[in-house]
N, C-alpha and C positions, 0 to 999 in steps of 0.2 A: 657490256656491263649492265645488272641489270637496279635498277633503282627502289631501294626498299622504303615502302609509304609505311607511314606509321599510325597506327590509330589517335585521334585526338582523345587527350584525357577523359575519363566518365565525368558525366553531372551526376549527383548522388542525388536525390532527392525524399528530406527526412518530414517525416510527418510529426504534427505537434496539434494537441486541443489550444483551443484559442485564449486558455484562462493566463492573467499574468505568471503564475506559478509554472504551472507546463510551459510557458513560452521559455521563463528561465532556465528550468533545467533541459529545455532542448536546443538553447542557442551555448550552454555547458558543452552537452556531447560534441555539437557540434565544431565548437571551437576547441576541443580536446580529438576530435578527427582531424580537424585542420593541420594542428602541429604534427599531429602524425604522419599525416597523410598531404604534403602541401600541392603537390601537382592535380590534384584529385580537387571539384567543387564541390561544395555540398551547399545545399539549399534547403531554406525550410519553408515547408508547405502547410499552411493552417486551416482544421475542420472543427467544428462541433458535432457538441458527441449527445445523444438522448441526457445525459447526467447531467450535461450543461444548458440544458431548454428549461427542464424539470426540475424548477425551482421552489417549489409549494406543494410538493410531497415524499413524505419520509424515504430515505432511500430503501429501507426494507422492504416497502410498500409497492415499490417500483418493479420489484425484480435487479437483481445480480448478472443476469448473462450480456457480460460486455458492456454496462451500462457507458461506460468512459474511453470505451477502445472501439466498439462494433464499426464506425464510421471506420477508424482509420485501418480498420481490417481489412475492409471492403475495397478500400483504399491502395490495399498493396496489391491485393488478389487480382486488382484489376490494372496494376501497373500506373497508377497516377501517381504513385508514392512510393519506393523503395522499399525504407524501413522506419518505422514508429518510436517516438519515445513517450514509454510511459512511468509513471506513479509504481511502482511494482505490487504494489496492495491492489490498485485497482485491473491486474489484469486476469483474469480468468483462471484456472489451473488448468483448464481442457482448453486446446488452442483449436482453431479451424481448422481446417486439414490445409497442407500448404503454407504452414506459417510455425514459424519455430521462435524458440525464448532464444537467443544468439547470444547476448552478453548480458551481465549485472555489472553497473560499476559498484564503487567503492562505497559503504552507505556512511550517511550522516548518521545522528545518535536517533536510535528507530523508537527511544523512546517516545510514553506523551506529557503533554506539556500543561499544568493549569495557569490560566493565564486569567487574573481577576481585574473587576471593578477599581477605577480607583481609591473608593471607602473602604473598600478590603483588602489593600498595600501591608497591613501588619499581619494578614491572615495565610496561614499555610492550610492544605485540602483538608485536616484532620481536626482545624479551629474555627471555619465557615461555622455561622450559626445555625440555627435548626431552620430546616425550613429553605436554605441558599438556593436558589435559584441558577441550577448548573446548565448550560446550552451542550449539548452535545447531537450530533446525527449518526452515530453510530452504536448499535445493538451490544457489540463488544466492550467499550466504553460504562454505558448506560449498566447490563450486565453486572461488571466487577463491580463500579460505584456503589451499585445498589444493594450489593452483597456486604460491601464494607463500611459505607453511610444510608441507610435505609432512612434519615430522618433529612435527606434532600427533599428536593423538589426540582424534578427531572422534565426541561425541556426540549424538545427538536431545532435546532437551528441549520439551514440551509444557505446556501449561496458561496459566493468566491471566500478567501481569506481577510479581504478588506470589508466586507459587506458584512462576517461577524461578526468581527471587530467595533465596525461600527455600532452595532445593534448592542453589543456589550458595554460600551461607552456610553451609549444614551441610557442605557440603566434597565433597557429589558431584559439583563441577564445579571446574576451576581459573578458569576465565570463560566470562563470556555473549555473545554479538554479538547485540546487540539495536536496535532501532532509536530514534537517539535523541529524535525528536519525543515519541515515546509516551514516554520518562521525564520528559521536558520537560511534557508535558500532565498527568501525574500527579505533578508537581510534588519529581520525585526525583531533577534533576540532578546533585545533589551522589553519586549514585551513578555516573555517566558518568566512567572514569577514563579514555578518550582517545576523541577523537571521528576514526574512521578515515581517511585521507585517502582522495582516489580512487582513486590509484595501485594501493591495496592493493585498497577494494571500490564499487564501483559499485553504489549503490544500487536499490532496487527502483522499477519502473515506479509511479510516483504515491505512492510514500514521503513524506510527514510533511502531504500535504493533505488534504482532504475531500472528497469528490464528492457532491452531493446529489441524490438521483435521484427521479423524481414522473413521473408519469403523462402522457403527450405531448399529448391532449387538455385538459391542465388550464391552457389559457392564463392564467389571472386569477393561478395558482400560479406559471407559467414566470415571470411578468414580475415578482412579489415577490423572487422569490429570486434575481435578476440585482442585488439591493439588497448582497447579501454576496460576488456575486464579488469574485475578482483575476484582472484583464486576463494580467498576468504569466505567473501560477502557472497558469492555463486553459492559455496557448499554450506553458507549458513539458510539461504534463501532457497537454497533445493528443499534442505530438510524439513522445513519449516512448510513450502509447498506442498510437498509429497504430505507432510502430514494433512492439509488441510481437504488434499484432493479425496485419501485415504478415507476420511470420514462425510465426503460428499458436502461437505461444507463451504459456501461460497462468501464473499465479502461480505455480505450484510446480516452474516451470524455473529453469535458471541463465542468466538474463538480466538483466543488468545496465546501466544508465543512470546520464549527467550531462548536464544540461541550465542554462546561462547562457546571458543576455541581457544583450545589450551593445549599448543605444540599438534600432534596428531590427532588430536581428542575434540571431538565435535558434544556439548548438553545439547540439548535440545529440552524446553520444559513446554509442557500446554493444557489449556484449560479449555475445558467447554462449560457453559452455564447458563440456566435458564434466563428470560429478560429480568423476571425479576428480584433475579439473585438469588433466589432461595433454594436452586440445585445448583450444584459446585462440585466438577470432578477435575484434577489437575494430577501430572504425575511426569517425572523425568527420567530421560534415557540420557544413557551420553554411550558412545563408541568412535569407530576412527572416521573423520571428515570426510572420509573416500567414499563413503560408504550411507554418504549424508540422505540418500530418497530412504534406503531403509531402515533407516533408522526416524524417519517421517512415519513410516509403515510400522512399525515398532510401536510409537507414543500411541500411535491412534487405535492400534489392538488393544493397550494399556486400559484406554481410558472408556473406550467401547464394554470390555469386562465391569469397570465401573456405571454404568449406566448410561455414557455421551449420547449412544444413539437414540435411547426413548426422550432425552432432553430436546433435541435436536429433530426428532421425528413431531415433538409438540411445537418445536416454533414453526417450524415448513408448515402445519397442519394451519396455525393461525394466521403466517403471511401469506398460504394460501386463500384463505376464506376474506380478507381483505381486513381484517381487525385491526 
């Protein structure tokens, strides 16, 4: 008789930026494989990333390619890490070679969030006085704002989600435009004093989901982690990708997205806009969710006819020159 050995369980081992936020949502995945998966250990493994050193310069200034993920790429390509969790807005649309998007979970509300002063508790975004002192580090943000309040007064703010905050409170800012999942995930909604409508800002390409990325080789891996998709949140965050890729546009443009699903029927709406608001091109497709990259490929022909690319071909021109 012969005796059959058995393999001892895998150790998974998931990669996470060291910030409290990424710590949260990757000990989430993590304990959301666990119940799935309980014979299976997963373990998290923590790196900093360039985004997290570089704290005193604008992120558009920086450069885009993988500012928040590059480490933990490197990280898997080389086997010290399995697979990553990240922010889904911060991850590239062009992946490494070797390395695939494997699952989205389910997203919080991808809207943003303005979050004020305490002197400014009776103030909604459209009753700040002239002149408010908004912190914002994002082009997209900054963008819309300035398109629909040109009588702010637009600052850069850097650092973790406490480290705004703080900065806010001490009164160097009158408010923040923040996004509101990440206050919702570090469990400070009661900081969120209006959650924006679209009208005002279109959120960021994969705002408030997760993208979990792993090694494209690592079937045994792709097919666990389709246990935490959302069907949904996938084909609203493909469309939305696909558009963003479509127009060669990375994190630290002013490109803006909404995406609802209605039964088979996937909108998708998006805007491209110069920094300082004063070009403005926006326009919606909707068709069936299946069908969600092209219909990404759709908006962005749309808005290209409209003028997107010379908008977009001046801001690359100025974050090139270092302006």
């Amino acid at each position: 008789m012969t005796s059959v050995v058995s393999s001892p369980p895998r150790t998974i081992r998931i990669g996470s930026r060291k910030s409290q936020l990424a710590l949260v949502q990757t000990y989430w995945v993590q304990e959301q494989l666990q119940k799935s998966f309980p014979d299976i250990t997963f373990e998290v493994h923590t790196m900093s990333t360039q985004g997290d050193k570089i704290l005193d310069v604008a992120l558009a200034k920086i450069g885009d390619k993988g500012l928040f993920t590059k480490e933990l790429e490197v990280g898997m390509l080389n086997q010290e890490i399995d697979f990553a969790v990240h922010s889904l807005k911060d991850l590239p649309t062009h992946l490494p070679e070797g390395l695939t998007l494997a699952a989205i979970t389910e997203r919080e509300n991808p809207a943003d969030a303005l979050v004020v002063h305490e002197k400014h508790k009776d103030k909604q975004i459209d009753t700040l006085p002239e002149g408010a002192v908004i912190g914002t580090s994002s082009l997209r943000r900054l963008a819309q704002l300035r398109h629909h309040f040109p009588h702010f007064t637009f600052k850069d703010v850097r650092g973790n989600l406490i480290t705004r905050l703080a900065k806010l409170d001490a009164g160097e800012y009158d408010a923040l435009i923040l996004a509101a999942a990440g206050l919702k995930r570090l469990e400070m909604s009661d900081r969120i004093h209006q959650v924006l409508p679209k009208e005002i800002s279109l959120h960021a390409v994969g705002q408030g989901a997760l993208g979990i990325e792993c090694r494209t080789d690592d079937s045994e891996l792709l097919s666990l982690l389709k246990a935490i998709e959302h069907p949904q949140t996938r084909d609203r965050c493909l469309a939305e990708r696909s558009f963003l890729r479509s127009l060669e546009g990375g994190c630290q443009v002013p490109i803006g997205v909404n995406t609802e699903i209605s039964g088979k029927n996937l909108t998708l709406t998006g805007i491209v806009a110069s920094v300082d608001g004063q070009k403005f091109v926006k326009d919606t497709v909707t068709g069936i969710a299946n069908n969600a990259e092209a219909l990404g490929i759709e908006l962005a022909e749309l808005l290209r006819q409209q003028g997107a690319q010379e908008i977009l071909s001046e801001i690359f021109a100025v974050i090139q020159r270092g302006s």
